[in-house]
C-alpha positions as a Markdown table, in Angstrom:
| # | Residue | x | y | z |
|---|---|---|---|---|
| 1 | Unk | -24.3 | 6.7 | 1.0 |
| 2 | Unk | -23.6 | 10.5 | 0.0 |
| 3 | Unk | -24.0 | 11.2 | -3.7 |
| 4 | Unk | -20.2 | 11.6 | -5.1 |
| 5 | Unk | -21.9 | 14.5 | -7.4 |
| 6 | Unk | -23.9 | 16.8 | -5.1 |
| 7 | Unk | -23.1 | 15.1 | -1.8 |
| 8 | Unk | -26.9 | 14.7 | -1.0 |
| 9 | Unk | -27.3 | 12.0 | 1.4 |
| 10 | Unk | -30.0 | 11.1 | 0.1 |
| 11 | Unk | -29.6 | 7.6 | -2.1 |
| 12 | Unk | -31.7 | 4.8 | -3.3 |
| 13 | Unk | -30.5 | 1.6 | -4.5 |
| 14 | Unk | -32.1 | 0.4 | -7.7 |
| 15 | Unk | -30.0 | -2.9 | -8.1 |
| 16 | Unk | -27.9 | -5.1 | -6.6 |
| 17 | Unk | -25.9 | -8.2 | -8.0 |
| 18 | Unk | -23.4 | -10.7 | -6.1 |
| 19 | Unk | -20.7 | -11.1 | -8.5 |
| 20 | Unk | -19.6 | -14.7 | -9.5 |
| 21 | Unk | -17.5 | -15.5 | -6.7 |
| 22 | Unk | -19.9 | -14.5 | -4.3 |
| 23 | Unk | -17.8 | -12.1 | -2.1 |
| 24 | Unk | -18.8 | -8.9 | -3.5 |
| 25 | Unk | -21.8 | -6.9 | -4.1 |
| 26 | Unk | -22.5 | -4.2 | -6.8 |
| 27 | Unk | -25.4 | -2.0 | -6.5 |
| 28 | Unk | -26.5 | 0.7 | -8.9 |
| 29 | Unk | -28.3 | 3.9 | -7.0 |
| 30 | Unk | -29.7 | 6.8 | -8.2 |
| 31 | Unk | -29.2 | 10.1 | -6.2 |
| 32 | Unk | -32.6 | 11.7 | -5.1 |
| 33 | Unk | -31.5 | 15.3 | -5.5 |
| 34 | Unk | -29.2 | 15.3 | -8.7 |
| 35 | Unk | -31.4 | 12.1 | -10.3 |
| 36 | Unk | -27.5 | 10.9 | -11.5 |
| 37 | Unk | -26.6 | 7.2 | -10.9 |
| 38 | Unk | -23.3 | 5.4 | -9.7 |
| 39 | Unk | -22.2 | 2.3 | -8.7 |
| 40 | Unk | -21.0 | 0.9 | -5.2 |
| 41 | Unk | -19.4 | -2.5 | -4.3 |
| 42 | Unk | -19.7 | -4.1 | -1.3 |
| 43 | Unk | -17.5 | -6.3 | 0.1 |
| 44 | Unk | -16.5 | -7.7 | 3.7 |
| 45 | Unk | -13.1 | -6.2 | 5.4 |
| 46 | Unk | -11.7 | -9.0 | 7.5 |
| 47 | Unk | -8.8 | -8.2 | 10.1 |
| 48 | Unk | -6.5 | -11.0 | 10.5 |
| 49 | Unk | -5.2 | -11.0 | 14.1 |
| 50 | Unk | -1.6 | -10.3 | 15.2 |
| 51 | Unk | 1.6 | -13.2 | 14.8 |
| 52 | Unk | 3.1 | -13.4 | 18.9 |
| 53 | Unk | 6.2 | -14.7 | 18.0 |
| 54 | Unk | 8.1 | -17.0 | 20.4 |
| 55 | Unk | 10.1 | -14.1 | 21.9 |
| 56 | Unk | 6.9 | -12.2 | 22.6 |
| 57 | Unk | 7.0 | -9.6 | 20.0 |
| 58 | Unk | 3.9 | -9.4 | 17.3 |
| 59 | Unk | 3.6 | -8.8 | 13.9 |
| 60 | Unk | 1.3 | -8.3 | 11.2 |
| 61 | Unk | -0.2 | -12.1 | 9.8 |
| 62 | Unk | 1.2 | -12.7 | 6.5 |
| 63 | Unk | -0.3 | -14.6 | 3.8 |
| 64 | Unk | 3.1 | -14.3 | 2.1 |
| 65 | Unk | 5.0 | -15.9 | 4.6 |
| 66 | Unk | 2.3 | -18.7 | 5.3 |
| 67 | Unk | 2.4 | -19.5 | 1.6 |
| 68 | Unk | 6.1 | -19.4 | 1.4 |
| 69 | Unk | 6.1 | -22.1 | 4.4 |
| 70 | Unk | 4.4 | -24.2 | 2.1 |
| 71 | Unk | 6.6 | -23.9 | -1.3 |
| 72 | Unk | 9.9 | -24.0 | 0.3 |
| 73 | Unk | 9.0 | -27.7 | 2.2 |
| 74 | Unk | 7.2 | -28.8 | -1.2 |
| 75 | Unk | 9.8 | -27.6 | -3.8 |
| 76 | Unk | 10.5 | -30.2 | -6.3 |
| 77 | Unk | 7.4 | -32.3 | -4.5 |
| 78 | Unk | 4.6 | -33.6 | -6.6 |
| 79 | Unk | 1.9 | -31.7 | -5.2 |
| 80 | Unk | -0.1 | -29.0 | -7.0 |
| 81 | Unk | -0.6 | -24.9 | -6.4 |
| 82 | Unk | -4.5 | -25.9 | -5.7 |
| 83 | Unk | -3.5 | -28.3 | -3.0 |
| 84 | Unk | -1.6 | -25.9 | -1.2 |
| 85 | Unk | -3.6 | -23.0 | -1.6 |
| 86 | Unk | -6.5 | -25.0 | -0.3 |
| 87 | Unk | -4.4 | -25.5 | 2.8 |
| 88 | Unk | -3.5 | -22.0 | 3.3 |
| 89 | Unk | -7.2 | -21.1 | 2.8 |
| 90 | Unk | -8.2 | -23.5 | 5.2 |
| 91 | Unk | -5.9 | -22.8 | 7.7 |
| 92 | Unk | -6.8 | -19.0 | 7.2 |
| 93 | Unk | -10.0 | -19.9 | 7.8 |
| 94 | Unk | -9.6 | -21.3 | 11.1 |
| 95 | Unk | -7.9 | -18.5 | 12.1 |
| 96 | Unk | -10.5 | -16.3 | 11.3 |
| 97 | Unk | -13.0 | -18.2 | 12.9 |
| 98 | Unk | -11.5 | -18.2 | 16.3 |
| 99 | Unk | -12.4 | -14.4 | 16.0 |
| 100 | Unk | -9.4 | -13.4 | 18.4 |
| 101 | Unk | -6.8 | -11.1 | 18.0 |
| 102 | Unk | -3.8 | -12.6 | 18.5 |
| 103 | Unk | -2.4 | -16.3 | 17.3 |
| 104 | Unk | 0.9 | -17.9 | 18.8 |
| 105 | Unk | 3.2 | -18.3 | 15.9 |
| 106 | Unk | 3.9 | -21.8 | 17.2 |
| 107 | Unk | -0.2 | -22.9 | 16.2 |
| 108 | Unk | 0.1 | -21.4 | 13.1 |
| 109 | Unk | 3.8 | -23.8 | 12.7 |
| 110 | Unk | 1.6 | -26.7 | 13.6 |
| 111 | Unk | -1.0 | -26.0 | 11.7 |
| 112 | Unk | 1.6 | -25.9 | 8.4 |
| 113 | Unk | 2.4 | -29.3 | 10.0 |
| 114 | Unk | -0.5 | -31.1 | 10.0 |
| 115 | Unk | -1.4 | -29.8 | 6.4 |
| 116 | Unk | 2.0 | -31.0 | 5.3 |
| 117 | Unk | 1.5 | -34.3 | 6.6 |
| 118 | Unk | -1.0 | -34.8 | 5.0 |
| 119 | Unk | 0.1 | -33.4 | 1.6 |
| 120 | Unk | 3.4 | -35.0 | 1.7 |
| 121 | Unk | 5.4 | -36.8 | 3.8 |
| 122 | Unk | 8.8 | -35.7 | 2.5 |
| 123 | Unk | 7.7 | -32.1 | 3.0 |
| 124 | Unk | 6.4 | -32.7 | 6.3 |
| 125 | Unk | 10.1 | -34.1 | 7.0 |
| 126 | Unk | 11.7 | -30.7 | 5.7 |
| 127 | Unk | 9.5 | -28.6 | 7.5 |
| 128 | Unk | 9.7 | -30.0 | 10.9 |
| 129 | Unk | 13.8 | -30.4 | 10.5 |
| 130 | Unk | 13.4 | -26.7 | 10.2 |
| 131 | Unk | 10.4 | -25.5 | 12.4 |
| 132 | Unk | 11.7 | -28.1 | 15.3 |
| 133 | Unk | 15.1 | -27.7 | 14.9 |
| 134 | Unk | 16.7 | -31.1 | 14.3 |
| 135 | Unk | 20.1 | -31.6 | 15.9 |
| 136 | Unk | 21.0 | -35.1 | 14.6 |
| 137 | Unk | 20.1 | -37.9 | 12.6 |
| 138 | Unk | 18.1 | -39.2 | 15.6 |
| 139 | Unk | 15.5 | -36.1 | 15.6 |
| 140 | Unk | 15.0 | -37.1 | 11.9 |
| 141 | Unk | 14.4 | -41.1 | 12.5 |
| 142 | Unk | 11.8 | -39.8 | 15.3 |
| 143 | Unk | 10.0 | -37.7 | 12.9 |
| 144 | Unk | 10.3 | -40.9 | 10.8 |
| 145 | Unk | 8.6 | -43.1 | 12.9 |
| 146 | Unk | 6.0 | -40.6 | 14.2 |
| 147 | Unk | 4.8 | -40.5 | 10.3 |
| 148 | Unk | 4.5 | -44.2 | 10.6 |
| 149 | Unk | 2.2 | -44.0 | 13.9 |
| 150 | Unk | -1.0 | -43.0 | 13.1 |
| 151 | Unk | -2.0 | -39.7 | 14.4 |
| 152 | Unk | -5.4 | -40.5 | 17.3 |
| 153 | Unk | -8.4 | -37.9 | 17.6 |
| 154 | Unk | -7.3 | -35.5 | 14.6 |
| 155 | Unk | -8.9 | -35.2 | 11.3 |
């Protein structure tokens, strides 16, 4: 790490601390040229991967619009902001752990799905009307009864 005084190159860390949430680190160095000290922080850069929408173009990931899935099905729905962002988080997580660069729009849907389903059933109902495109009454008694039926080999 240069110096930002003299631009030596030539720097020693002389403390380092993880802050409280654990995702950043602050260390204190001391130039060897100039003797002045400063402070870095650390922290890791994660790239989310690309959206492929349905018709094949891509797009940034948005945390916006994944949020924004989640408080339009649940608006007026008892279920709190810590819920949902817990959802979002773990659904970003997985995600990121798949380490590729591209998600299908459609698994990111589903995964909203799931999350809703279990969160709330009425919002689950909303959602898919939307997301699957309900033409009649019918498509809504079939979500129905697909709530009813216990979901096999998914947590």
């Amino acid at each position: 790490m240069k110096c930002p005084f003299c631009n030596a190159e030539d720097t020693q860390v002389i403390d380092s601390r993880v802050n409280d949430e654990g995702d950043t680190i602050r260390r204190r160095r001391r130039c060897a040229e100039c003797e002045k000290r400063f402070t870095t922080y650390e922290t890791a850069e994660l790239h989310m991967p690309q959206v492929v929408k349905q018709n094949g173009t891509r797009e940034e990931f948005s945390l916006d619009k994944l949020r924004l899935s989640f408080t339009r099905a649940l608006h007026k729905r008892p279920v709190s902001m810590e819920l949902v962002d817990r959802s979002v988080d773990d659904i970003m997580q997985k995600v990121l752990g798949r380490g590729e660069r591209e998600v299908q729009s459609r698994e990111l849907g589903e995964a909203v799905m799931r999350a809703l389903r279990r969160l709330d059933k009425v919002a689950y109902i909303r959602f898919a009307s939307i997301y699957r495109s309900f033409q009649d009454v019918d498509d809504f008694n079939d979500a129905i009864r697909d709530l009813d039926t216990p979901k096999r080999g998914r947590k």
